[in-house]
Each structure stands twice: as C-alpha cells, then as structure tokens.
C-alpha positions as CSV (number, residue, x, y, z in Angstrom):
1,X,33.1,27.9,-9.0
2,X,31.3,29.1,-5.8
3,X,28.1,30.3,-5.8
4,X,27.8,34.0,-5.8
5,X,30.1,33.7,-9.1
6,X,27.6,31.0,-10.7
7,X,24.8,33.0,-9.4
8,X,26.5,35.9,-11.5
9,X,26.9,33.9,-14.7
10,X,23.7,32.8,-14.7
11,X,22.6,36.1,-14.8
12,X,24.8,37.7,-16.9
13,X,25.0,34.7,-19.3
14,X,21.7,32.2,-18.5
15,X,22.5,29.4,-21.1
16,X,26.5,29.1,-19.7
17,X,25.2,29.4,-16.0
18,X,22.6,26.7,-16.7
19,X,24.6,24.2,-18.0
20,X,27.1,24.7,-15.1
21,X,24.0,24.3,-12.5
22,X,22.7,21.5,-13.7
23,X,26.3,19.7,-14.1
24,X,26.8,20.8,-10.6
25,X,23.7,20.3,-8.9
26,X,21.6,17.7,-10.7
27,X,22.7,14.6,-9.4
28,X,21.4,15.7,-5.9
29,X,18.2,17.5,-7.4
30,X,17.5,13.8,-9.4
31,X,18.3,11.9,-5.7
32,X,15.6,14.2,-3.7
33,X,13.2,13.8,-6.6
34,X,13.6,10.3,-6.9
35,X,13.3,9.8,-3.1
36,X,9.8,11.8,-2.8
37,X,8.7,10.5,-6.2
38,X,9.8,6.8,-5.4
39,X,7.5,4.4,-6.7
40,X,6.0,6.4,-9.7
41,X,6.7,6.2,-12.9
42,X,10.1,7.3,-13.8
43,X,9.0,10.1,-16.3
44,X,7.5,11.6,-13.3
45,X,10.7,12.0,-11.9
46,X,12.2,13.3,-14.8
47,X,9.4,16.0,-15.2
48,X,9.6,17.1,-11.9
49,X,13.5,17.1,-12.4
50,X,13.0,19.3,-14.9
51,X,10.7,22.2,-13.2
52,X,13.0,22.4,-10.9
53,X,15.6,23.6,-13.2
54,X,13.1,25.9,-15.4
55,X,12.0,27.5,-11.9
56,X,15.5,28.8,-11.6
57,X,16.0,29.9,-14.9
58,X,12.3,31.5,-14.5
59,X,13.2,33.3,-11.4
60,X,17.1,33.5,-11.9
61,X,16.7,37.4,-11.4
62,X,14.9,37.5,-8.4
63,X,17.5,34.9,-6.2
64,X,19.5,36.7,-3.5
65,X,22.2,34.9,-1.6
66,X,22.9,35.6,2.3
67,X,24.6,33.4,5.3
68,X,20.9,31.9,5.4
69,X,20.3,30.8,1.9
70,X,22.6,29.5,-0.6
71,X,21.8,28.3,-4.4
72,X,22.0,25.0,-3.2
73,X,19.7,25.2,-0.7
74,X,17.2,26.9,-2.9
75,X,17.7,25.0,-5.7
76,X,16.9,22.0,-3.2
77,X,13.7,23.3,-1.7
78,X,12.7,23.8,-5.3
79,X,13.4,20.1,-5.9
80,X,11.5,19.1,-2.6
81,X,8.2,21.5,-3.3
82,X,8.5,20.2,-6.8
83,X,8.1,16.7,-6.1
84,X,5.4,17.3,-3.5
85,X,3.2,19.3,-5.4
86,X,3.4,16.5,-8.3
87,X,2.5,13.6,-5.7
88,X,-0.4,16.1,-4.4
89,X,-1.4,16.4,-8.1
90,X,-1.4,12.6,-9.1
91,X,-5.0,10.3,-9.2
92,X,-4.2,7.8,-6.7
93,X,-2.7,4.4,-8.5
94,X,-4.6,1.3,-9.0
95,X,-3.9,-1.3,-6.0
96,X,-2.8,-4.9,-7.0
97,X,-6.0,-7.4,-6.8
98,X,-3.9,-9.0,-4.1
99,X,-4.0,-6.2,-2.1
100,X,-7.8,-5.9,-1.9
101,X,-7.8,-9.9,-1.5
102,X,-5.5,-9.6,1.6
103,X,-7.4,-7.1,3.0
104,X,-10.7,-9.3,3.0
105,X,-12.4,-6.6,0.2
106,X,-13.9,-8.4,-2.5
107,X,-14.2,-6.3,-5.9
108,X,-17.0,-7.2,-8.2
109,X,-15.9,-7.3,-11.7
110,X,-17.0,-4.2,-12.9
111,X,-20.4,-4.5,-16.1
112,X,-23.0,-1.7,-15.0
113,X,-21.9,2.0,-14.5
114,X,-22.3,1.6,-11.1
115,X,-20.2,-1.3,-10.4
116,X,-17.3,1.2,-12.4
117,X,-17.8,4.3,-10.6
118,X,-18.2,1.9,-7.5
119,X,-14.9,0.4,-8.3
120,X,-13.0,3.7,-9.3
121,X,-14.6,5.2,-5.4
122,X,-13.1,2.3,-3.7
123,X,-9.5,2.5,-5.3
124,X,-9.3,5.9,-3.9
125,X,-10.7,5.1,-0.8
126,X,-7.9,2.5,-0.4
127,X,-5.1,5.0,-1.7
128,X,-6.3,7.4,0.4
129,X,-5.7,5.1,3.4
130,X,-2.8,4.3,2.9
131,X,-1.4,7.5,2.7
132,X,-2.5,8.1,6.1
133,X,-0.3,5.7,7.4
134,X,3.0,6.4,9.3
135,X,6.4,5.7,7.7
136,X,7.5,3.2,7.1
137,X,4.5,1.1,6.9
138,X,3.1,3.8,3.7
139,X,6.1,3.0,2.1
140,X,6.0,-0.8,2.7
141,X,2.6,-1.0,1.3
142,X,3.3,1.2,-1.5
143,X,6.2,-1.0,-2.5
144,X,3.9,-4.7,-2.0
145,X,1.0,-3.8,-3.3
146,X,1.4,-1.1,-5.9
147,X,4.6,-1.8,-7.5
148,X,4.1,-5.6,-6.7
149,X,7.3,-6.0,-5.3
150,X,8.3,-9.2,-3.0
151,X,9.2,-9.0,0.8
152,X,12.8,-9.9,0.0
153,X,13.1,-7.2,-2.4
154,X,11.1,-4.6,-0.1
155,X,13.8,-5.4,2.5
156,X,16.8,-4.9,0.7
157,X,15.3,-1.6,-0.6
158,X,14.5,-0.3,2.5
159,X,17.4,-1.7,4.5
160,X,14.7,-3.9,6.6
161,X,14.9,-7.9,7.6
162,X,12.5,-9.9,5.5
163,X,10.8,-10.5,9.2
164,X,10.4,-6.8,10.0
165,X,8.8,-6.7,6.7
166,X,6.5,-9.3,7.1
167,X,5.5,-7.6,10.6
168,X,5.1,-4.2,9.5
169,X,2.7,-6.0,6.4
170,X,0.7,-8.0,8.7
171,X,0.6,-4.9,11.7
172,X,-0.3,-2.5,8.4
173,X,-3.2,-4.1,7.4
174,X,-4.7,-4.6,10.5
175,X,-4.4,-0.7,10.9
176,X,-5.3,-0.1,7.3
177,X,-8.6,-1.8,7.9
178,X,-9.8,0.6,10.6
179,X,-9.2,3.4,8.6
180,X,-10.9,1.8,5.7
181,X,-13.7,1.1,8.1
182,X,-13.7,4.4,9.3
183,X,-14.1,5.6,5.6
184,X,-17.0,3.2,5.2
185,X,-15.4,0.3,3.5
186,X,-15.6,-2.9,5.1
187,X,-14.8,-6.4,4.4
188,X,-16.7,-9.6,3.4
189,X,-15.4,-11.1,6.4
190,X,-17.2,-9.0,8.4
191,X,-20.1,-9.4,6.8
C-alpha cells in the first residue's frame, strides 16, 4: 500500500490505518528507538515506541504529504525526537563503584544527610561528564561502567577490537578527569 493511500485510511478509518502503520513501520521505529535509547531500560524503549505511534494517531489530521516529506520520514523524526526528549528527561543513572574506583574518586559510604546529598551531587556530576564526551568514547563508558559490561562484549557490540576498546577506556578517563576537574571534582590521588 503506498502512502498517500495509508495516509487516507488512516484518516478515513484510524483503527484499520493504525494497525497497518505500525505492521508496516514499527520494526524501523523500534530499531531508531532502541539505537538512541540503547543502554536504558528496555520499557523505556517500549514507551517511547509507543508515543511515537499515539503522536500520529494524535495529529493524523494535520499530516500533509509532498516530494519533501513522506509518512516514513515523519513517522521517523517522531521516533528520533521521541527518544531524545526521553534521554533529556531521564535522572542520570547510578555509575558502577568501579567506575568511580578507576577514576581515583573515592565515595564515602553515605550515614549523615550530607554525605547522601553529597553522594547523589557527585553521581550527576559524573553522568554529566560523560555525556560531554565525543562518540564513541560516551558510548564506551556508558556500556563499562553503567551497564557493567566487559571489554570483549563492548567490542563485539560496537564492532571494535578488544584493544581499541581498552584504548578508548584508558584515553576516556584521562579526558573524563579534566572535565570532572573542571566541574570541581577531583581525585584522592591528587590530593
């Protein structure tokens, strides 16, 4: 069915033209949320798979084919706004105690108030470093030290030899600690 004609059915009958969009079109909108949502929980994902399709039923009335845009390509800027919007939205994860150990931080196990608010200030400190770094040491780190995954399977996701890996580990940390220093945080190291 081409798309002027599923465009059509899903405004003359939404439930039908619904059900044909998301058989058609789903299995890409999933891929580009997974992609941008890699990492995170899988319900997140799902969710965001999920706005995308009620966006289009919310605005079916209001989409307008030309030579420029096509309901795939709107349906996939949906799914790509979407998915940033939720990773905009989320609190910044909780880093492995590795991470912080490999990076020369030393948390104190939180007991006062302080020490919490302390701790909870420093975890998004960190996770706000690291999404200042370039691609694809963000995604690297993201995949070591908040997912916990090993180097071997960090390469295989990625495509990457277990040595690049290790590199782009060992150069990102060295660049994550300037930025953390920048932000105020350094190590005990140092100290």
């Amino acid at each position: 069915m081409d798309e002027q004609r599923l465009l059509e059915l899903l405004q003359t009958n939404p439930e039908q033209g619904m059900q044909q969009i998301i058989h058609i079109y789903g299995p890409a909108v999933h891929k580009i949320c997974s992609a941008l949502l890699a990492g995170r929980p899988r319900e997140e994902t799902e969710e965001a798979e999920a706005d995308v399709f009620v966006k289009i039923w919310k605005y079916r009335e209001r989409v307008r084919l030309s030579e420029n845009y096509s309901l795939k390509s709107y349906l996939f800027a949906i799914a790509r706004n979407v998915s940033k919007d939720r990773l905009r939205s989320l609190r910044p994860e909780t880093l492995s105690l590795d991470a912080f150990t490999e990076l020369g931080i030393e948390p104190e196990a939180p007991g006062r108030i302080e020490d919490i608010v302390a701790e909870r200030w420093l975890q998004e400190t960190v996770a706000s470093a690291v999404s200042e770094l370039d691609e694809p040491v963000r995604s690297v780190f993201r995949e070591r030290y908040y997912d916990r995954c090993s180097v071997k399977d960090i390469a295989a996701h990625l495509s990457l030899p277990e040595k690049k890996v290790e590199n782009i580990l060992h150069r990102g940390k060295s660049k994550l600690r300037s930025i953390l220093a920048e932000k105020g945080v350094t190590s005990y190291e140092e100290s």
